[in-house]
C-alpha positions, 0 to 999 in steps of 0.5 A: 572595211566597216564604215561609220555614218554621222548623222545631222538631226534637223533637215537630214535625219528629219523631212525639212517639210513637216520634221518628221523622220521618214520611214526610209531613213529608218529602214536604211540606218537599221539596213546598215547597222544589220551589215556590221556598220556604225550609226551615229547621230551627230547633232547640235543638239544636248543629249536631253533635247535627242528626243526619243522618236530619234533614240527608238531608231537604234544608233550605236552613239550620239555626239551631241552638243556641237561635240562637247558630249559623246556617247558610244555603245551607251556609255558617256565618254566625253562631257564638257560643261561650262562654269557657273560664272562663264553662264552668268557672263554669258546670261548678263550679257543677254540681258543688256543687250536685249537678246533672247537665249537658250542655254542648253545642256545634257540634262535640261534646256531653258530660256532667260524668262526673266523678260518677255521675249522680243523674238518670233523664232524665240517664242516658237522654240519656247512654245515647242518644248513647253508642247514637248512637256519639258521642265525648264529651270526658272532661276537661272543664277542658283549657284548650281546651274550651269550650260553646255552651250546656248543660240540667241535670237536677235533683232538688230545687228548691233545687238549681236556686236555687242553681246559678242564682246562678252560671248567671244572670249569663251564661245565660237559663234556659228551663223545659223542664217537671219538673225539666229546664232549657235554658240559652242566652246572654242575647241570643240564641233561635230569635227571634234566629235567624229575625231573622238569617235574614230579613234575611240573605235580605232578606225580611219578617216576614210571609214567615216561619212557625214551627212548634214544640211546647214551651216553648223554642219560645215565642220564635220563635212569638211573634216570627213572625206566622205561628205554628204549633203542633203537636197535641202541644203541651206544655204546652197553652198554646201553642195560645192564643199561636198563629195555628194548630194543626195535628194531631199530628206524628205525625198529619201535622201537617207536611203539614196545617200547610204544605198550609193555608198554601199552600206547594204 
């Protein structure tokens, strides 16, 4: 039966040392894409932020946005973008309480740079993608800009109370540990996704396999039979919610996990 694989990008499909992608995660992918089996990235991250170091590896689909957009075979199957208005609550709501956000979708990403950011993790994200040269958007209420999905980064607990009062009506909020959290459309995760996926290719549960690291990735590991986390894992938890953990990314988890699973 061929199998399918979805990958996490962060600490899984990259070393959690230095955020490169080892050499024998690439040999293994292309390994079992050569013996007829499917290669997914399934990735918080919107299509524009899957960078091309990622892409170049050769995947036959992408899942991206915590599964508010899919492609398969290099055609876009499913998008789900949120409203205008719905960003400008959320962007309100950010700028009361005093929360540093990012909003992302599959075109762009970009930070409310109306104030100056009060977060470490912020400003090291920000500073990341000016290093990648990316054109992020400054006025954020034009009437022609909207988001897919947004994290935050705060400060103090009370702060996430209350902006979750405004966030909660329209978003899950996923504990991405500290004070750092990711915000998805209700109804929607990397579960989401492979099930799209599989029955789009019109295969079974028991062909899919997914591989993650972190807490944004419980979904997708509890929704699959086959369930691998890295070595890395954080937090610990996992590996008891998991069918296998593998070695480090660092450590040729990729490779370990998809030879024991006999993709080639």
């Amino acid at each position: 039966m061929k199998k399918i694989a979805f990958f996490d990008i962060d600490g899984t499909l990259t070393s959690e040392i230095d955020g490169s992608v080892p050499a024998s995660a690439v040999t293994a992918i292309r390994k079992a894409r050569e013996n007829g089996n499917l290669m997914f990235i399934n990735t918080g991250r919107c299509f524009q932020n899957v960078e091309l170091r990622f892409r170049e590896i050769g995947f036959d689909g992408y899942i991206c946005g915590c599964g508010t957009n899919i492609y398969c075979d290099g055609k876009d199957v499913l998008y789900i973008p949120q409203t205008h208005n719905v960003i400008m609550e959320i962007l309100q709501a950010a700028q009361k309480t005093n929360v540093d956000i990012l909003f992302e979708s599959r075109k762009e990403v970009c930070f409310d740079t109306s104030r100056p950011f009060s977060h470490p993790g912020a400003i090291r994200q920000y500073e990341a993608f000016v290093a990648r040269n990316y054109t992020m958007p400054k006025d954020l209420e034009n009437p022609n800009f909207f988001s897919d999905k947004f994290v935050i980064w705060y400060l103090e607990e009370t702060q996430l109370d209350e902006f979750r009062k405004v966030s909660d009506k329209y978003f899950e909020c996923i504990d991405r540990g500290g004070t750092f959290r990711e915000f998805v459309p209700y109804g929607y995760s990397k579960a989401t996704g492979i099930d799209f996926v599989l029955k789009h290719y019109n295969l079974p549960l028991e062909a899919a396999y997914a591989f993650g690291d972190s807490n944004n990735d419980l979904s997708m590991l509890n929704f699959v039979k086959n369930s691998v986390a890295m070595g890395n894992a954080s937090p610990t938890s996992l590996f008891e919610q998991v069918s296998y953990v593998t070695s480090n990314a660092s450590e040729d988890g990729i490779f370990n996990a998809l030879k024991h699973f006999n993709f080639f």
